[in-house]
MDAnalysis code that builds the backbone (N, CA, C; Angstrom):
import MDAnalysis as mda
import numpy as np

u = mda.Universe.empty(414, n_residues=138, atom_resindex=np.repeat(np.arange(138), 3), trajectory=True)
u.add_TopologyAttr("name", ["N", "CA", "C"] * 138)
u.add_TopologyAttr("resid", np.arange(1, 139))
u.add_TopologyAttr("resname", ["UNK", "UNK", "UNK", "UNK", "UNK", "UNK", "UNK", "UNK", "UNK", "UNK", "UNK", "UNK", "UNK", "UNK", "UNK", "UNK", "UNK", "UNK", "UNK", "UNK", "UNK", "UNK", "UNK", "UNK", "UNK", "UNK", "UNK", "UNK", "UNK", "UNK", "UNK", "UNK", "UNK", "UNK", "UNK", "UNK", "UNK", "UNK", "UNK", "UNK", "UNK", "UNK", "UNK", "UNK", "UNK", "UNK", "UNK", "UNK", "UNK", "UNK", "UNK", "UNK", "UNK", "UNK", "UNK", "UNK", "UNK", "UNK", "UNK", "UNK", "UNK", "UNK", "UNK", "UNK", "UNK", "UNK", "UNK", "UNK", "UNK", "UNK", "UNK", "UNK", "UNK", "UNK", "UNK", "UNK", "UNK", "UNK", "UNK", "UNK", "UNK", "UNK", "UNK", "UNK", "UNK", "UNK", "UNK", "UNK", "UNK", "UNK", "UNK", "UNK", "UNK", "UNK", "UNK", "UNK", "UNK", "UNK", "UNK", "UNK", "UNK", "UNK", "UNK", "UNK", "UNK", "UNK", "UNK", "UNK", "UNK", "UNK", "UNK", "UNK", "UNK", "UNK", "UNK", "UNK", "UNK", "UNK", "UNK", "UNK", "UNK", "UNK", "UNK", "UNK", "UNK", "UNK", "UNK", "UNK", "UNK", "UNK", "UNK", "UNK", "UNK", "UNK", "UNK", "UNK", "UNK", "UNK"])
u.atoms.positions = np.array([
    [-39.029, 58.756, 42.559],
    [-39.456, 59.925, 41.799],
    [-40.069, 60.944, 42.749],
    [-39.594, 62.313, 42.704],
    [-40.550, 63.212, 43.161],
    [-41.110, 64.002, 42.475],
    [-42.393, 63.950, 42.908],
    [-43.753, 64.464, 42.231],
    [-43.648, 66.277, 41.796],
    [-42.189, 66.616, 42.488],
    [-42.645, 67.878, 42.061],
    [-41.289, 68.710, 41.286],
    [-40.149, 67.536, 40.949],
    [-38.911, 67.247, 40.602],
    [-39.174, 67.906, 38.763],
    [-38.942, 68.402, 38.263],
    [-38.907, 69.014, 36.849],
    [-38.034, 67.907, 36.510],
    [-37.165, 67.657, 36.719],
    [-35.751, 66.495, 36.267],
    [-36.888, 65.305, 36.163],
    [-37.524, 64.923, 37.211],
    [-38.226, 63.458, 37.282],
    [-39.301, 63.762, 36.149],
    [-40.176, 64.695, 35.925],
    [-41.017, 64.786, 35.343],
    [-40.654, 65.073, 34.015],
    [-39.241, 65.430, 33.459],
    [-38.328, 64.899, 32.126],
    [-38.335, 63.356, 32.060],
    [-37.951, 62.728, 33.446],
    [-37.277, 61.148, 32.898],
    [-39.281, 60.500, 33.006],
    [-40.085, 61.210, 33.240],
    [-40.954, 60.172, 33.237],
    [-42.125, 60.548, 31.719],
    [-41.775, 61.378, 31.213],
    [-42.257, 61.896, 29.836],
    [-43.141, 62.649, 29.825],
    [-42.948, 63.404, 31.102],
    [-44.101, 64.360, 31.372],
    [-44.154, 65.462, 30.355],
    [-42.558, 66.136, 30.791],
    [-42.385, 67.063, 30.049],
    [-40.895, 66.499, 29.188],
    [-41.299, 67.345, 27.709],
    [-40.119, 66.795, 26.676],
    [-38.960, 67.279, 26.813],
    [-37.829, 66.914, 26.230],
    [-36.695, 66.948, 26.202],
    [-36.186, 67.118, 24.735],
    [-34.756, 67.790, 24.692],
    [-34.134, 67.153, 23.523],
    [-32.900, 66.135, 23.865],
    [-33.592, 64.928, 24.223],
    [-33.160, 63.503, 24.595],
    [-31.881, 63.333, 23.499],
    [-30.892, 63.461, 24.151],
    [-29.799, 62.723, 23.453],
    [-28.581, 61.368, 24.133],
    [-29.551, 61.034, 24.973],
    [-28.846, 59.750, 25.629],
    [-29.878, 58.977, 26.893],
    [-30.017, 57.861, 26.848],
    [-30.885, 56.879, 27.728],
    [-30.261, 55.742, 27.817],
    [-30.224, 55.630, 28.980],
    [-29.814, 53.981, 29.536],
    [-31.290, 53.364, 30.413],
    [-30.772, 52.385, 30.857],
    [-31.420, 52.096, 32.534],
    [-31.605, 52.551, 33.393],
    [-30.566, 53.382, 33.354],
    [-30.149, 54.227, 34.787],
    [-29.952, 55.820, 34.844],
    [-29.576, 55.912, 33.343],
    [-29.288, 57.469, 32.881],
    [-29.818, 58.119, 31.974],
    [-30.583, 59.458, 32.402],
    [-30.558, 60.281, 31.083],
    [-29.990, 61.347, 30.477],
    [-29.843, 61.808, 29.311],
    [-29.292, 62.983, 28.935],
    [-29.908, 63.747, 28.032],
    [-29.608, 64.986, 28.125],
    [-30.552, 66.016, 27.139],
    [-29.950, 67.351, 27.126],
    [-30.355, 68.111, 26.300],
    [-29.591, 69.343, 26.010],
    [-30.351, 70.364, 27.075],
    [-29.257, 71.289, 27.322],
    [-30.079, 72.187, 28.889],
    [-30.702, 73.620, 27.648],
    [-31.767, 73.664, 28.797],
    [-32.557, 74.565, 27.531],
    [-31.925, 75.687, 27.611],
    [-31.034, 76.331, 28.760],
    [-30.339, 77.501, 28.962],
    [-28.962, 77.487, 28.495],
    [-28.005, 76.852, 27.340],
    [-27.203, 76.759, 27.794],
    [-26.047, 77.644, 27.369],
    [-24.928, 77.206, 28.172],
    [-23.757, 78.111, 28.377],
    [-23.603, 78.497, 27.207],
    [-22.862, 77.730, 26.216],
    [-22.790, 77.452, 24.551],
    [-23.883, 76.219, 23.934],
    [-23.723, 76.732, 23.187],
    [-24.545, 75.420, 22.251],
    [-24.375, 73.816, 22.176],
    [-25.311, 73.142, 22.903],
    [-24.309, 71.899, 22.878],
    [-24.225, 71.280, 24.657],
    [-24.628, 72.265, 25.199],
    [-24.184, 72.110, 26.945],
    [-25.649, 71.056, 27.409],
    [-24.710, 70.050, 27.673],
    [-25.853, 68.702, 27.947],
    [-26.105, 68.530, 29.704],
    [-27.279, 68.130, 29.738],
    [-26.812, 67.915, 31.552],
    [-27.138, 65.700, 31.312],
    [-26.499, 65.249, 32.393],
    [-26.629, 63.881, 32.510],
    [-26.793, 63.714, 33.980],
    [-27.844, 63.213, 34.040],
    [-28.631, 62.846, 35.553],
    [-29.049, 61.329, 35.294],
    [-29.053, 60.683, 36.732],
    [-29.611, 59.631, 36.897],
    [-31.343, 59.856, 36.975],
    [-31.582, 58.868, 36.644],
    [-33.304, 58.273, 36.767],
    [-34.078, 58.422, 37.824],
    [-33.421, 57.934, 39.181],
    [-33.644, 57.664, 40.280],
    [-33.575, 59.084, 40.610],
    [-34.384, 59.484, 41.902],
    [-34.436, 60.923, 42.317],
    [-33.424, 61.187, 43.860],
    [-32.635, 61.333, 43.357],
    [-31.135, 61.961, 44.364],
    [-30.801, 63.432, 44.700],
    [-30.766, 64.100, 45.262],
    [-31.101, 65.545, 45.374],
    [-29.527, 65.855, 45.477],
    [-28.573, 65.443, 46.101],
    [-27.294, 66.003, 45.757],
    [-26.472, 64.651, 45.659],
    [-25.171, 64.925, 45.037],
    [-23.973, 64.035, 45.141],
    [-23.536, 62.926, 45.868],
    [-24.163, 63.526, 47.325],
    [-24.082, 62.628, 48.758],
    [-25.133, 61.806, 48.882],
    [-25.587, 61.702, 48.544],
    [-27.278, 60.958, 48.131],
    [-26.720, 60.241, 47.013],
    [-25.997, 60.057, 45.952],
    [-26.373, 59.149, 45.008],
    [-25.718, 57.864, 45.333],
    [-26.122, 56.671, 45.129],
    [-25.714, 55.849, 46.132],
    [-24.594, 55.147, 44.917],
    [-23.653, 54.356, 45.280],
    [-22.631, 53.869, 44.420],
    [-22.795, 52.968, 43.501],
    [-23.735, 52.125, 43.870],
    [-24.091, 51.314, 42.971],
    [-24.355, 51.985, 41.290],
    [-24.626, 53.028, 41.212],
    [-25.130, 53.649, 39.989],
    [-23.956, 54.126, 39.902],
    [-22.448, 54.193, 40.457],
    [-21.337, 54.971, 39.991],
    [-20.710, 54.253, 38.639],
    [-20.577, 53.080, 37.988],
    [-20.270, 52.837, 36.996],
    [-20.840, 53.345, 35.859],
    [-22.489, 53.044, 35.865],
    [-23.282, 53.094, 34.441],
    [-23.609, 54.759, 34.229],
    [-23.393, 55.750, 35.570],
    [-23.129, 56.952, 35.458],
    [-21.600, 57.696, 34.775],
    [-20.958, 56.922, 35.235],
    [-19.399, 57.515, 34.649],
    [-19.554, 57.155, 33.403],
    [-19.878, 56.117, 33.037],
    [-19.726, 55.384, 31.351],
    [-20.655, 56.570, 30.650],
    [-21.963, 56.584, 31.046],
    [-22.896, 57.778, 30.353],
    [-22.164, 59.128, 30.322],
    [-21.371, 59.659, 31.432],
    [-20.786, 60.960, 31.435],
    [-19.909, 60.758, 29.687],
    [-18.826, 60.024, 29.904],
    [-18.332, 59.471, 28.852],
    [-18.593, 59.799, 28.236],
    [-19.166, 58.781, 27.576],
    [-19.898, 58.564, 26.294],
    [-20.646, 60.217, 25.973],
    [-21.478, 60.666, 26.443],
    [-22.499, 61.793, 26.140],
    [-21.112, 62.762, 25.800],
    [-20.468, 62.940, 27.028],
    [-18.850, 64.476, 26.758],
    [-18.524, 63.783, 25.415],
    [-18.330, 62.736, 25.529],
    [-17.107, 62.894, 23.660],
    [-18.017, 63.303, 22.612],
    [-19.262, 62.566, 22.559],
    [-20.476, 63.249, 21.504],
    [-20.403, 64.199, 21.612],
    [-20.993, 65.327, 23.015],
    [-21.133, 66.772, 22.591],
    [-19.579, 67.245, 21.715],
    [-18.608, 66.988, 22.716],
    [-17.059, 67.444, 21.865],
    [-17.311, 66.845, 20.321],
    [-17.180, 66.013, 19.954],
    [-17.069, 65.765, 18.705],
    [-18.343, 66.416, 18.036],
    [-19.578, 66.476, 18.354],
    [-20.778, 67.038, 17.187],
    [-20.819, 68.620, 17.203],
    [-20.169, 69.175, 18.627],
    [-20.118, 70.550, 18.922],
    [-18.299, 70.984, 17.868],
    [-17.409, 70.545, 17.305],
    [-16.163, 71.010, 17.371],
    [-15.523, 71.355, 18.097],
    [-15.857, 71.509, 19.445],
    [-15.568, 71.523, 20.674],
    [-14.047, 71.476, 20.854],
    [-13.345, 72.658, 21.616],
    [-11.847, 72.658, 22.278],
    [-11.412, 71.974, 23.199],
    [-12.896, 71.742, 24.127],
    [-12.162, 71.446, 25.259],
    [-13.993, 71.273, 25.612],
    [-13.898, 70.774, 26.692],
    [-15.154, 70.394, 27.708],
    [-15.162, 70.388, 29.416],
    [-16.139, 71.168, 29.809],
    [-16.084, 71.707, 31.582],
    [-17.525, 70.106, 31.722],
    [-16.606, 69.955, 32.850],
    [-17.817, 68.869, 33.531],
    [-18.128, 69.756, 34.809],
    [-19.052, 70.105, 35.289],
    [-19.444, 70.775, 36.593],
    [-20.839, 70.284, 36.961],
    [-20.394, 69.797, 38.073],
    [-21.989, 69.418, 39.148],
    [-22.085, 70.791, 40.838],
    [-22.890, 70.729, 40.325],
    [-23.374, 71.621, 41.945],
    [-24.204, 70.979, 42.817],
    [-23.661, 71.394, 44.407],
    [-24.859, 71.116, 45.431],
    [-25.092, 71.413, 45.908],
    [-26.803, 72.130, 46.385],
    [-27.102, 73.183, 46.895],
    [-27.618, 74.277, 46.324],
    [-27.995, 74.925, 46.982],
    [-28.611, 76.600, 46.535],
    [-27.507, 76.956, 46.079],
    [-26.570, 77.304, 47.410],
    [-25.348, 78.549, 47.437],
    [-24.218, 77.828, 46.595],
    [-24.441, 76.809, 46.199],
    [-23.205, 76.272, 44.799],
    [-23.822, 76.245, 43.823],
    [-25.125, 76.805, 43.302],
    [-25.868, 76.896, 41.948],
    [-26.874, 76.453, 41.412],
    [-27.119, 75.459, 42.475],
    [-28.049, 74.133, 42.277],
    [-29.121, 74.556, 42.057],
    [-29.646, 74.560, 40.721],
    [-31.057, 75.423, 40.603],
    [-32.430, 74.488, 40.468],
    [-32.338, 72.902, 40.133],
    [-32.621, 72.225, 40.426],
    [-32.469, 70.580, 41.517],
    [-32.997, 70.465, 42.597],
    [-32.486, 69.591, 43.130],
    [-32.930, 68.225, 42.836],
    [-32.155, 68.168, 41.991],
    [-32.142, 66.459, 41.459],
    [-30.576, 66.375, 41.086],
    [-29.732, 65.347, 41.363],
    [-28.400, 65.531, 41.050],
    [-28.102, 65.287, 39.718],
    [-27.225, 66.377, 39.125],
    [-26.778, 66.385, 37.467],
    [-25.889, 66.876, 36.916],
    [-24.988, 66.496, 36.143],
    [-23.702, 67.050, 36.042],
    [-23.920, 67.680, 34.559],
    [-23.297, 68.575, 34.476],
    [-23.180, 69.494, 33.293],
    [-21.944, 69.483, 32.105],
    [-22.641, 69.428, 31.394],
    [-21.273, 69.048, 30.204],
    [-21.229, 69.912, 29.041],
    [-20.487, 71.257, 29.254],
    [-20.567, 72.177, 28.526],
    [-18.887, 72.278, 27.136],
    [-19.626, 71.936, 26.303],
    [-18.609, 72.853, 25.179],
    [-18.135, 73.632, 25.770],
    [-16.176, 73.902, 25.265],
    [-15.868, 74.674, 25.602],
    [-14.898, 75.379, 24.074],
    [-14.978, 76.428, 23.536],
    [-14.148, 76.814, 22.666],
    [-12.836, 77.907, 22.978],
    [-12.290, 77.777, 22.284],
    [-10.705, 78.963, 22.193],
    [-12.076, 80.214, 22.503],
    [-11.478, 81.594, 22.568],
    [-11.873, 82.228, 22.789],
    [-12.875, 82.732, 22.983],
    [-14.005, 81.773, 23.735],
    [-15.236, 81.860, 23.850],
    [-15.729, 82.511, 24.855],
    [-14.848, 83.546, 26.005],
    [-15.382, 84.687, 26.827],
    [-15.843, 83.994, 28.402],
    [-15.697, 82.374, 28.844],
    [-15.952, 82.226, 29.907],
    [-14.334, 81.821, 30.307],
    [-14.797, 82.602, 31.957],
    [-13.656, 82.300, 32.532],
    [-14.082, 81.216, 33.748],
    [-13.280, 80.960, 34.881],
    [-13.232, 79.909, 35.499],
    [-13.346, 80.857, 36.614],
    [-13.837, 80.246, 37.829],
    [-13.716, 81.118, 38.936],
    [-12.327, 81.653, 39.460],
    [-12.169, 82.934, 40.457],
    [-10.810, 83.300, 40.300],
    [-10.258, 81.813, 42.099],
    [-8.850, 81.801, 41.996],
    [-8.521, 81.082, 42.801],
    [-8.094, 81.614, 43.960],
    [-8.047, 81.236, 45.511],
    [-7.665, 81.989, 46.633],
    [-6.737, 81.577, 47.163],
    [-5.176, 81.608, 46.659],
    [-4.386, 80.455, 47.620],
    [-4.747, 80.764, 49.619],
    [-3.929, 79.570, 49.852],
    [-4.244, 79.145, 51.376],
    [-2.797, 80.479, 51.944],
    [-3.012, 81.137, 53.199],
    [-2.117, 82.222, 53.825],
    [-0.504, 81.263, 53.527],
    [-0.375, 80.050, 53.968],
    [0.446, 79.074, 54.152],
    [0.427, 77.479, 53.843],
    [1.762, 77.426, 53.866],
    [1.244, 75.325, 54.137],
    [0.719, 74.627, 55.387],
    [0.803, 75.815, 56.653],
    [-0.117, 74.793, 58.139],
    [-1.637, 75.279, 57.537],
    [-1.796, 76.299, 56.998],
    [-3.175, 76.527, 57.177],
    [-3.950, 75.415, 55.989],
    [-3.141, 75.004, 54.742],
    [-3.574, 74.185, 54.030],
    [-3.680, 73.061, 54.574],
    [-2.678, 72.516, 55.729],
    [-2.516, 71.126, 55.825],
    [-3.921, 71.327, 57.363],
    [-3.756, 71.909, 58.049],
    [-4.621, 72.020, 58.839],
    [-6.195, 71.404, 58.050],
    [-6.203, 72.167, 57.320],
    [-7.754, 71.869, 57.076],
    [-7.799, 70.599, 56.337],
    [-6.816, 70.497, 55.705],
    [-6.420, 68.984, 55.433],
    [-7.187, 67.845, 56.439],
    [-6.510, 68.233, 57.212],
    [-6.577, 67.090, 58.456],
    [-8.235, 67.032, 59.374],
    [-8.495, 68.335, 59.156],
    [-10.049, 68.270, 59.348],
    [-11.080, 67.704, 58.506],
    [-10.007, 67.909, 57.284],
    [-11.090, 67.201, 56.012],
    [-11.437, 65.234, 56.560],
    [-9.836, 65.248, 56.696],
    [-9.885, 63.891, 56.862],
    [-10.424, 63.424, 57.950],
    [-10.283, 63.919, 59.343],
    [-10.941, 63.270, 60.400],
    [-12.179, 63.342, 60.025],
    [-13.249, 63.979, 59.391],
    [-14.587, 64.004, 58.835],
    [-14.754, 62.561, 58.467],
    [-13.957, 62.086, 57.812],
    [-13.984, 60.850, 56.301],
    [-14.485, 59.395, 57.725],
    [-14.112, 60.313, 58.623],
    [-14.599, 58.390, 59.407],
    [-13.909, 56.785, 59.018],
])
């Protein structure tokens, strides 16, 4: 836990929530800002500051909670469709650093768009970075 974590000081009952999912390992609650009505975030317990930090062991009882929480919001929201988005970092959105994925309702003509896309100049320049990706992976 960190002491100065808003996320930790949700999972430890500092400050309230509108709690709509708890495990062992996971919580969930409605984001007080959200996109549409209905937009849940699901974070682990444990205090992980990005993606690369969360260690695997928690990758099952996290995916099952993603689950489970997305079909609820879809089904109690009427929901079209559903965006899962996690950020890491400042400069990717991350407005709190505790890691948490976002699970927003999505409806037919509801005015959000998706970021625009940049194709690559070519296929060396795609595969290039390809291959940088991968020599990274160790």
């Amino acid at each position: 836990m960190s002491e100065e974590c808003i996320f930790c000081k949700i999972i430890a009952g500092e400050i309230p929530c509108a709690k709509i999912y708890e495990s062992e390992t996971c919580l969930a609650f409605l984001d007080i800002a959200p996109v549409n009505k209905g937009h849940a975030l699901v974070l682990p317990k444990e205090h992980h500051a990005t993606i690369w930090e969360l260690p695997s062991r928690l990758g099952e009882g996290f995916m099952d909670a993603l689950a489970k929480v997305g079909a609820a919001v879809k089904d109690a929201t009427g929901a079209d469709g559903l965006n899962v988005m996690q950020n890491n970092l400042e400069a990717a959105g991350q407005l709190v650093p505790h890691v948490h994925f976002h699970l927003i309702p999505r409806f037919e003509n509801d005015g959000l768009e998706l970021w625009a896309q940049t194709p690559y100049e070519d296929n060396d320049e795609m595969n290039s970075l390809a291959e940088r990706i991968r020599s990274t992976l160790g």
